[in-house]
Structures are given as structure tokens and as C-alpha cells.
C-alpha positions as CSV (number, residue, x, y, z in Angstrom):
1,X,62.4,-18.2,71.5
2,X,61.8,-18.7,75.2
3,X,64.3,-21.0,76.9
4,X,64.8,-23.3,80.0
5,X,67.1,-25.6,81.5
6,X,66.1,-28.9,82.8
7,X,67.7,-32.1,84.0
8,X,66.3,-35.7,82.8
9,X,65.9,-37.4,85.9
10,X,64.2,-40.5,85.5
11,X,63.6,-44.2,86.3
12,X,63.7,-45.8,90.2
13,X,66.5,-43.9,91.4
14,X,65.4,-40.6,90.6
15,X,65.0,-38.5,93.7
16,X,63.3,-35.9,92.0
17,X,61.5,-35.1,89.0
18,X,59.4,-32.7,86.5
19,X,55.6,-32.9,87.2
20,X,53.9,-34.1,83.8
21,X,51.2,-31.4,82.7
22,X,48.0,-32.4,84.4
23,X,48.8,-35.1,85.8
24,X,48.9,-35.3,89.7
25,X,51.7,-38.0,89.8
26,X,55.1,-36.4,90.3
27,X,56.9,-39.7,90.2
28,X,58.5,-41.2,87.2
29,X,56.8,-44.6,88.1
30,X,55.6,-47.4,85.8
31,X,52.4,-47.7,87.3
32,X,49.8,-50.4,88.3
33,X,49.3,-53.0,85.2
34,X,45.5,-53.0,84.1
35,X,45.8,-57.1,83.2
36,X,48.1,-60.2,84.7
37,X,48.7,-61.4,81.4
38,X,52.2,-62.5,81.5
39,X,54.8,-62.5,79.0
40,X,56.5,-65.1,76.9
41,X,59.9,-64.0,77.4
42,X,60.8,-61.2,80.4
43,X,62.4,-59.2,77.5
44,X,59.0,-58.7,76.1
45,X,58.2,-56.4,79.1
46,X,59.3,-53.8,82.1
47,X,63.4,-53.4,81.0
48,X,65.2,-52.1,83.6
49,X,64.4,-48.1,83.7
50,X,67.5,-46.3,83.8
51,X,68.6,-42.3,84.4
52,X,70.8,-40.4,82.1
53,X,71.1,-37.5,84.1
54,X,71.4,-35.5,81.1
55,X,70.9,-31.5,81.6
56,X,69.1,-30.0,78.8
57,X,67.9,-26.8,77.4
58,X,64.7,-26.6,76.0
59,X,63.5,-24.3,74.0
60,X,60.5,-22.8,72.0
61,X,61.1,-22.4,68.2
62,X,57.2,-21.4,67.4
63,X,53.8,-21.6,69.1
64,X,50.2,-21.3,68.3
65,X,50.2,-24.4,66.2
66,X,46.6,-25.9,66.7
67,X,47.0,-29.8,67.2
68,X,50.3,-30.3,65.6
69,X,50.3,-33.8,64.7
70,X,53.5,-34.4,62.3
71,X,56.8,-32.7,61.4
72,X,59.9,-33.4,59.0
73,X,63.4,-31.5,58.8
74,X,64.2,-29.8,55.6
75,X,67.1,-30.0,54.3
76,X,70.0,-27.2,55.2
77,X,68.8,-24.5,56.9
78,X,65.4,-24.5,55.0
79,X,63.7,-25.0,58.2
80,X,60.7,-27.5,58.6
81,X,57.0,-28.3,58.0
82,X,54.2,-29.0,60.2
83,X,51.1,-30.3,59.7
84,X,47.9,-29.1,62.0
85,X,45.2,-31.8,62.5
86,X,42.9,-28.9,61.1
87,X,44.4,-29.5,57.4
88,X,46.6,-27.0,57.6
89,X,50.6,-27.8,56.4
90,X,53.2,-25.1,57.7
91,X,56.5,-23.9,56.8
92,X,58.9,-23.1,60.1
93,X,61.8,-21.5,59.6
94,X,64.7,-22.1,61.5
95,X,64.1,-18.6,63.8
96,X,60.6,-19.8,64.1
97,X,58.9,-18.0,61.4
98,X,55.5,-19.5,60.8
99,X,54.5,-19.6,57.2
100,X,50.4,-18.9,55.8
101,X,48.9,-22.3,55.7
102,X,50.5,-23.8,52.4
103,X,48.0,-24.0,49.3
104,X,47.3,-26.8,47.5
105,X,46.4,-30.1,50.1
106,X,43.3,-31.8,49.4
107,X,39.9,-31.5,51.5
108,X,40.3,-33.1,54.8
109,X,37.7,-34.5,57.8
110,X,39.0,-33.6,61.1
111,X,37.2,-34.3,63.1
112,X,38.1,-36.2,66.5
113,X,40.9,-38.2,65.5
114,X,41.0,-37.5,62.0
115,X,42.1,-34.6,60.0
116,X,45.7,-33.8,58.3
117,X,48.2,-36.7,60.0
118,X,51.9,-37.1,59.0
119,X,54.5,-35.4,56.4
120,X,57.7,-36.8,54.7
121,X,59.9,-35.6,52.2
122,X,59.9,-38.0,49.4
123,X,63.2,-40.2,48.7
124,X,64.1,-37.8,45.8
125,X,63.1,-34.2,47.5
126,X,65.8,-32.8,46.6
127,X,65.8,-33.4,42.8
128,X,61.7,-33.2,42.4
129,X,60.3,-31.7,45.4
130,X,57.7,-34.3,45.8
131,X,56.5,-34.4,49.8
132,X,53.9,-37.2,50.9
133,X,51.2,-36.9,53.6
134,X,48.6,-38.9,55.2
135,X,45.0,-37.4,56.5
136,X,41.2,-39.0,57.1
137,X,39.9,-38.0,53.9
138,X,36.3,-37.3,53.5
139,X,34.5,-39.8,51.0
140,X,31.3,-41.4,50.4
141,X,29.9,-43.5,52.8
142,X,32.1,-41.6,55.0
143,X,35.7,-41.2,55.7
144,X,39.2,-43.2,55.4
145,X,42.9,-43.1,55.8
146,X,44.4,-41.6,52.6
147,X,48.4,-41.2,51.3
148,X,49.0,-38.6,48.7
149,X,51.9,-36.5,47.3
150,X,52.3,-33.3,45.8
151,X,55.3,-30.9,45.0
152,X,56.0,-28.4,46.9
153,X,56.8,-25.3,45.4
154,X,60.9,-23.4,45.9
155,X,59.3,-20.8,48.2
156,X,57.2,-23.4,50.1
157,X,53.6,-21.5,49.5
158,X,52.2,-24.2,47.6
159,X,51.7,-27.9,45.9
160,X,50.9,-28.9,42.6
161,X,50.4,-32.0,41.0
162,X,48.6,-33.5,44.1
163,X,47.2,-37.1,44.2
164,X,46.5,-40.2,46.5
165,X,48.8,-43.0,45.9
166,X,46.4,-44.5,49.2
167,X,43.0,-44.8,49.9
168,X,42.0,-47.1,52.9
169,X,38.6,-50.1,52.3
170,X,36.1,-49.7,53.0
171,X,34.3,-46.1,53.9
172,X,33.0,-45.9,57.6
173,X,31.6,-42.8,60.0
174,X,33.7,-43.5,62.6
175,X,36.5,-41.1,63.4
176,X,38.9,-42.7,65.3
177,X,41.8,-44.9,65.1
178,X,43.4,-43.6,61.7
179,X,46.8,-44.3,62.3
180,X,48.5,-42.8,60.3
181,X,52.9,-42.6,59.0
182,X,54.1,-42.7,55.9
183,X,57.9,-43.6,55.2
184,X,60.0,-45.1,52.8
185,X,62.6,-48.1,53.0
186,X,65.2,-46.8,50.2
187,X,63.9,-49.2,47.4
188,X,61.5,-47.5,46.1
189,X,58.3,-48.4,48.6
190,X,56.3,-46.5,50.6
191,X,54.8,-47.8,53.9
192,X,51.3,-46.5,55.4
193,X,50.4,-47.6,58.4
194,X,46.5,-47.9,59.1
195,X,44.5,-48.3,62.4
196,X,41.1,-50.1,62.4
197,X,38.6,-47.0,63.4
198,X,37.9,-48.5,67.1
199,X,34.3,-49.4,66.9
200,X,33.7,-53.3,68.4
201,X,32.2,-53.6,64.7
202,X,35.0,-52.1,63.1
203,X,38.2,-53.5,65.1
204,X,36.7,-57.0,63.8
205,X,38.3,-56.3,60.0
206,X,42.1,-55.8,61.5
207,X,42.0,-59.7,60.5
208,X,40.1,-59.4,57.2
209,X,42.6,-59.5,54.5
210,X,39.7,-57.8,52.1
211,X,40.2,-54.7,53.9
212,X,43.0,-51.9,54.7
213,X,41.8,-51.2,58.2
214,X,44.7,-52.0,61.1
215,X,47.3,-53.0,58.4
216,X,50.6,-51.9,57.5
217,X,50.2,-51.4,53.7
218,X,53.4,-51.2,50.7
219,X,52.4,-49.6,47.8
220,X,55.2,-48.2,45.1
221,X,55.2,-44.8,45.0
222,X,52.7,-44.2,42.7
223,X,50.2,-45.9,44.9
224,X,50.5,-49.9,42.7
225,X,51.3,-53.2,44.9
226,X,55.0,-54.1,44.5
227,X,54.9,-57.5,43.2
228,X,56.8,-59.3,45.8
229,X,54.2,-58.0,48.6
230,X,53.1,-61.2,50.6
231,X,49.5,-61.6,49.8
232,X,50.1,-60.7,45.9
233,X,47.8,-63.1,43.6
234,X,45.5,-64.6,46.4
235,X,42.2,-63.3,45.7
236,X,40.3,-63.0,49.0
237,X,43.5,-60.8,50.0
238,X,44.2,-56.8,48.8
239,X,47.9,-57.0,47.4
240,X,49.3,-53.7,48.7
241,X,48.6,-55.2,52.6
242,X,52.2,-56.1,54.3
243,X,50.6,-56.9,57.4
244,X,47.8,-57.3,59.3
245,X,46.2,-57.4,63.1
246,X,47.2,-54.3,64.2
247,X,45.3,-51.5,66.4
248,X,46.2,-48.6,65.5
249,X,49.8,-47.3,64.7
250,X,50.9,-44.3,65.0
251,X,54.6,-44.4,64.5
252,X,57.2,-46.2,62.3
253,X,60.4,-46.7,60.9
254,X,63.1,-48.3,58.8
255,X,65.9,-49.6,61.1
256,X,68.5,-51.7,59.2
257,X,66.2,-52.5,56.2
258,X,63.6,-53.4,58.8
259,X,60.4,-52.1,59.6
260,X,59.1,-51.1,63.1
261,X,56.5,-49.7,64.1
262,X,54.2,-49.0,67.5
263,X,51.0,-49.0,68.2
264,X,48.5,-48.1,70.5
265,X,46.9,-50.9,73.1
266,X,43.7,-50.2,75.1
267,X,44.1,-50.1,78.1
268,X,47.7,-51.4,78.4
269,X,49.2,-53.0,75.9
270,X,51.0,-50.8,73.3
271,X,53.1,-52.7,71.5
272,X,56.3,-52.4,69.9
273,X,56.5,-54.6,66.7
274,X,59.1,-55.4,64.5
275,X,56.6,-55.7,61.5
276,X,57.1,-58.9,58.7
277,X,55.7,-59.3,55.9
278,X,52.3,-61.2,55.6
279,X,52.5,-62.1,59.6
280,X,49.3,-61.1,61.7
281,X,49.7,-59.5,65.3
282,X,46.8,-60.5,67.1
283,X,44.7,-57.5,67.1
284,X,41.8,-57.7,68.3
285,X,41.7,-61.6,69.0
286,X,44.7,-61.3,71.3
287,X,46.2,-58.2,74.0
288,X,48.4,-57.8,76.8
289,X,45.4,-54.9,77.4
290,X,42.1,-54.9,78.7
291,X,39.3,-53.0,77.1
292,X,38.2,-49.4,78.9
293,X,34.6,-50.8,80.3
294,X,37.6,-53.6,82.0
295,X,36.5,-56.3,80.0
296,X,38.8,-58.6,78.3
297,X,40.0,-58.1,74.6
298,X,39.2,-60.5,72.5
299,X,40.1,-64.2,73.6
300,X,41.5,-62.4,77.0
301,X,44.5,-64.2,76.1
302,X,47.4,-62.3,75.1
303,X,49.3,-65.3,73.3
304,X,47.7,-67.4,70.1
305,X,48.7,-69.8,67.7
306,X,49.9,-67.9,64.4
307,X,49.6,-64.7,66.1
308,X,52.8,-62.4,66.4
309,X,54.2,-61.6,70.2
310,X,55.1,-57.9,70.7
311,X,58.7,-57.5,71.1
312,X,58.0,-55.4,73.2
313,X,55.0,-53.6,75.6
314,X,53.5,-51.5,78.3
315,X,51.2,-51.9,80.4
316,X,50.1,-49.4,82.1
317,X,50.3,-47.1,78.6
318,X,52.1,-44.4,76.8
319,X,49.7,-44.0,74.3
320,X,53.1,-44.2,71.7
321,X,52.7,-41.4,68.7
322,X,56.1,-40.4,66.7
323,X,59.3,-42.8,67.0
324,X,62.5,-42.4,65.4
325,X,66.0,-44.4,65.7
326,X,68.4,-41.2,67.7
327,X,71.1,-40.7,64.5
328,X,72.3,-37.6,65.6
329,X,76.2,-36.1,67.3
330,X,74.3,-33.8,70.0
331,X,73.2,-37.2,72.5
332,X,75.8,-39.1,71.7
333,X,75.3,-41.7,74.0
334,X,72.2,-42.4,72.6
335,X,72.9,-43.3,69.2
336,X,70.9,-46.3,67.4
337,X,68.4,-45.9,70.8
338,X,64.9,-45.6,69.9
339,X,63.0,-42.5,70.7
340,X,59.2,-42.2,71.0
341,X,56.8,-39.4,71.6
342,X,54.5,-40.1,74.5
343,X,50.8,-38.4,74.7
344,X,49.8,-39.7,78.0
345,X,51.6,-39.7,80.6
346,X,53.5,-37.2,78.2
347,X,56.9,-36.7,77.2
348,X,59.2,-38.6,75.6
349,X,60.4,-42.3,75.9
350,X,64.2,-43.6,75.3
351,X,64.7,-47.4,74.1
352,X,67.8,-49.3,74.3
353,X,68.1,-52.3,71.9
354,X,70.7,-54.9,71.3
355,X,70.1,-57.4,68.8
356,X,66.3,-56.6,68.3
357,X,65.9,-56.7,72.0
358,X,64.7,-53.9,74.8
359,X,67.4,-53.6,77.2
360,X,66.8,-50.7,79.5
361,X,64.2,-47.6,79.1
362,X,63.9,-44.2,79.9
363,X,61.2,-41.8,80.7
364,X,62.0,-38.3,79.6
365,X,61.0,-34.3,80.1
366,X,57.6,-35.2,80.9
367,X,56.5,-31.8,81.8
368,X,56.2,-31.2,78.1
369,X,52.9,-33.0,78.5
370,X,51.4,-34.4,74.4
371,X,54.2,-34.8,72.5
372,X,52.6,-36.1,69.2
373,X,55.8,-36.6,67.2
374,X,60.0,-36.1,67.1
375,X,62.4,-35.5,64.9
376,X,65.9,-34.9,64.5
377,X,67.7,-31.5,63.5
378,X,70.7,-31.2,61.6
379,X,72.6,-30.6,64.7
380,X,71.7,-33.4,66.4
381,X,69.0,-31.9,68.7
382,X,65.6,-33.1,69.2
383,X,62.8,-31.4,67.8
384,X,59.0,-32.2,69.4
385,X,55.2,-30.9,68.2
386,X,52.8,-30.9,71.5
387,X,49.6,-32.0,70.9
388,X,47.6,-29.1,72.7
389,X,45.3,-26.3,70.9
390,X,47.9,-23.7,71.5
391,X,50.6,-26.2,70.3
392,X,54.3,-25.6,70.1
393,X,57.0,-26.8,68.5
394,X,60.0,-27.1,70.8
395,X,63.8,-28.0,70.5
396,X,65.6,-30.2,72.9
397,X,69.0,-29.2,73.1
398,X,72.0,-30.4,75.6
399,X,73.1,-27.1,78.0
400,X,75.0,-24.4,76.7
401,X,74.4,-25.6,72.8
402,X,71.3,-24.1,71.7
């Protein structure tokens, strides 16, 4: 494993800092905002960026991982799996030991954004071995958001009993904007988040409650709507849909029986949402972004009658991709602080809540460039997948304890 030292340095007061990968900005800057569109409440938006100072080791457990996009701790020391975007699922052990590409996942399409997405141990892994995954699946008419599970065999070279339990309506040929996380709240759900495939045609049926695309779905784990899921007996509405107006989310999670979950603006305006059931967040009527051609999104207005507010967004970006709530001993002044991957401008990004609000923020080791996702080790480190062709799979330790 190849190791470094670095020191976090970030927010105003930093008087030095890491250059991200590529980028020519050396400053841990917020950056000019793309739109004007002010907020409803100053908490929405721009909390006060803060340093922790925190010296770090960061190391390499693995490289040569082409486009990891999603990653999950095993329990003990049985190391970890990693998906490539290719559709290929890998075994890691814990000295970095990268497995044959594990047998047994279903055809995938990946190409541009699509391809094999997220991994998650199932709620009961460690009586039945069931894992669940998300990935654009190839199907007539062209290509979708799936969920499926399988189980995943004691030496981890295989699956069996492989099936969706999630296949996104309608079938389109455009590649983009698949979302996708799958995670579980404890009570026997699984959540799937969606995106809406981009298009100006396609962003339109975010709002369409006859369709899966930019919606949060719960389904019960084998794939049926719960029967307390909001839009259960109306029949212009598809049951397993939680909610709706959304862009395209690429990270989630359960944080005191609630869901979050983030996803990405245009230009400007990723939001972070705490996500309700049956409530619609705007997309694409309503953004605190503008589109790329400059041109206003939707109404132009970022606020709309029975349309959610973000509790929180950027502007400029950080095109969001993995987020986690920190649970670990290893930071310990971080616990219950969010943590999300950042693709551009790279790196990593600390939230501090109080009672559902953003207090401060962080911007963190953004000389790691993509990071697609995080996760947490049994020790309390951070573990990060960079989004790159020669991808690596990296632990973020503090000094001295890796």
C-alpha cells in the first residue's frame, strides 16, 4: 500500500491548500454562483466553511479498479466489495487483494452513465447472504434503472438465486441520469433512488406519477409496494413511488428513521433533501440552477407552491455522489456529521447538522480528485472509490493509525 500524509486545510482561513486534480484553482473557495436565486431561509445555503486542521494519512488499499462507482464494508475482517461501472463486482480484501470479477450479476449497459451502480449488504447478510445492487439494465425499447439481489457465495466468487426486485418505467435510449443507491431503513423496505435520464423530453416525467423516472421508490424486499406507501390505491399513480421531482440522486441514507438523500443540480443547485413521503421537490419546474446552454430551468424560479425547498444547496456544484452519516471512533469529532463524496471539484465534503439544519461545512483532501463514494471501516477510518479509469480504492486514516 502506498502511503502519504496530508493536512485538511480548508474553508476561508486556510492559508494553504492541496491542488484538486486538474483543476487549476488551488484555493478552497466557494466560487461564483451561476443564478441570483435567493433562498428562503439563509440556512438553506453557504454555512459558514470551517477548518479542522486534521492531519491525515492516506493510503492506497488497491488500484486498477476501472470506474469504481460503489463500495460496502464486510463484516469482520472479510474485507469489501466494489462494483466497476463496466459490470464487474469485486472482492477486496483487507491487504488489498483484488478478487476475479465475481460470477453471477446479470447483463448490464454501460454505457456513459450507466452500467453496474451501487452495492449493499442486505439487512440479514449475515444469516442469508443476500447482497442487493442497482445497474442500467439493458431492455427493450432500451435501457432503465434496475434493483436486484442475489446471494453471494462463503468464498465470495459468486451469486445465485439472482433477481430484480426493481425495474424503472418506462424504457428509453438515453444514458444518463440513472441515479442510482439502494438502502434499507430497518423495517423491512428497501429504498432506490432514480434519476430522470436528462433529456429536455425525458426530465419532463420527474412529475409524472405514472412513471419511476426522478423518484425515490419503496418496494419490500422482494420488489412488492408496502401498503402504507403514499400514492398506494390511486390509479394514475405507481404505488412503490415515495417521492417524486427529483433530478438525479446519487446518494442516500437513513438518519434517525429518516431518509436523506442528494442530488445532482445543473448547473448549481445540488440539493440536499430530507425526502417525505408523497411530497414533490420541484424538479424540473423549479432550481436554484441554471441549465448548461445558461438558460433558466424550468419556471426560472427556484420557489413554487407545493413544491419542496432544499434544505440545503450549492451553487456553484459538487456534483454530490456517495454520502454517509460519520458513525465511526477514528474522527471523533465528527460524529453524526454528514460526509459526501464530491466528483467535481473532487474530494470530499463535511456537513454539520443540528436539528435538521446545515451549520457549518467543510471541504476536504481534494487532491484525491472523483471520489464516487465513502464508506466507513470497522476502525473508524474512511474508505473512498475515485472515479478515474485507473481507479483506486483509498483509506483515510488519522496520522500514525493506519
Amino acid at each position: 500500500m502506498n502511503r502519504r500524509t496530508l493536512t485538511l486545510l480548508t474553508g476561508a482561513t486556510a492559508l494553504a491548500a492541496i491542488p484538486a486534480l486538474g483543476q487549476q484553482d488551488t484555493t478552497f473557495t466557494r466560487g461564483e454562483r451561476n443564478t441570483d436565486l435567493a433562498p428562503v431561509e439563509d440556512s438553506q445555503f453557504r454555512a459558514e466553511l470551517v477548518s479542522s486542521g486534521i492531519e491525515t494519512e492516506h493510503e492506497t488499499v488497491v488500484g486498477g479498479l476501472v470506474h469504481p462507482w460503489g463500495i460496502e464494508v464486510l463484516p469482520g475482517d472479510g474485507g469489501y466489495l466494489v462494483t466497476e461501472r463496466e459490470g464487474r463486482l469485486r472482492h477486496v480484501s483487507e491487504d488489498g487483494t483484488l478478487s476475479e470479477p465475481i460470477e453471477g450479476l446479470p447483463e448490464v449497459d454501460a454505457r456513459e452513465q450507466g452500467g453496474l451502480l451501487d452495492v449493499a449488504l442486505g439487512p440479514d447478510f449475515a444469516e442469508d447472504r443476500m447482497i442487493f445492487w442497482t445497474y442500467a439494465k439493458p431492455v427493450e425499447g432500451g435501457l432503465v434503472t434496475a434493483a436486484a439481489k442475489g446471494r453471494l457465495n462463503e468464498d465470495m466468487t459468486a451469486l445465485s438465486d439472482v433477481t430484480d426486485i426493481f425495474v424503472q418505467e418506462p424504457a428509453v435510449d438515453a444514458p444518463m441520469h440513472f441515479g442510482s443507491r439502494i438502502l434499507f431503513d430497518g423495517e423491512g423496505h428497501a429504498f432506490v433512488t432514480t434519476g430522470e435520464h436528462f433529456t429536455q423530453e425525458n426530465r419532463q416525467l420527474a412529475q409524472d406519477l405514472d412513471t419511476t423516472f426522478g423518484k425515490v421508490v419503496r418496494i419490500n424486499l422482494d420488489g412488492s409496494a408496502p401498503e402504507d406507501n403514499p400514492f398506494v390505491g390511486d390509479e394514475n399513480a405507481i404505488e412503490t413511488i415515495w417521492s417524486y421531482g427529483h433530478r438525479n440522486i446519487q446518494g442516500a441514507l437513513m438518519m434517525d428513521g429518516e431518509l436523506w438523500t442528494i442530488e445532482h443540480g445543473p448547473k448549481g443547485g445540488d440539493e440536499l433533501n430530507l425526502t417525505e413521503a408523497g411530497k414533490n421537490y420541484g424538479w424540473p419546474a423549479i432550481s436554484y440552477g441554471e441549465q448548461y446552454s445558461g438558460n433558466p430551468v424550468g419556471s426560472g424560479d427556484a420557489q413554487q407552491e407545493g413544491m419542496e425547498q432544499p434544505d440545503y444547496f450549492w451553487d456553484p456544484v459538487i456534483a454530490p455522489a456517495g454520502m454517509l452519516a460519520y458513525d465511526g471512533e477514528m474522527f471523533a469529532d465528527w460524529q453524526g456529521d454528514l460526509l459526501i463524496s464530491s466528483l467535481y471539484p473532487g474530494g470530499i465534503v463535511r456537513l454539520e447538522i443540528a436539528d435538521g439544519t446545515v451549520t457549518a461545512e467543510e471541504r476536504l483532501a481534494r487532491d484525491l480528485g472523483r471520489v464516487r463514494d465513502i464508506a466507513v471501516d470497522q476502525d473508524g477510518s474512511l474508505l473512498v472509490v475515485t472515479d478515474f479509469e485507473d481507479g483506486q480504492l483509498l483509506r483515510i486514516s488519522t496520522a500514525g493509525q493506519s
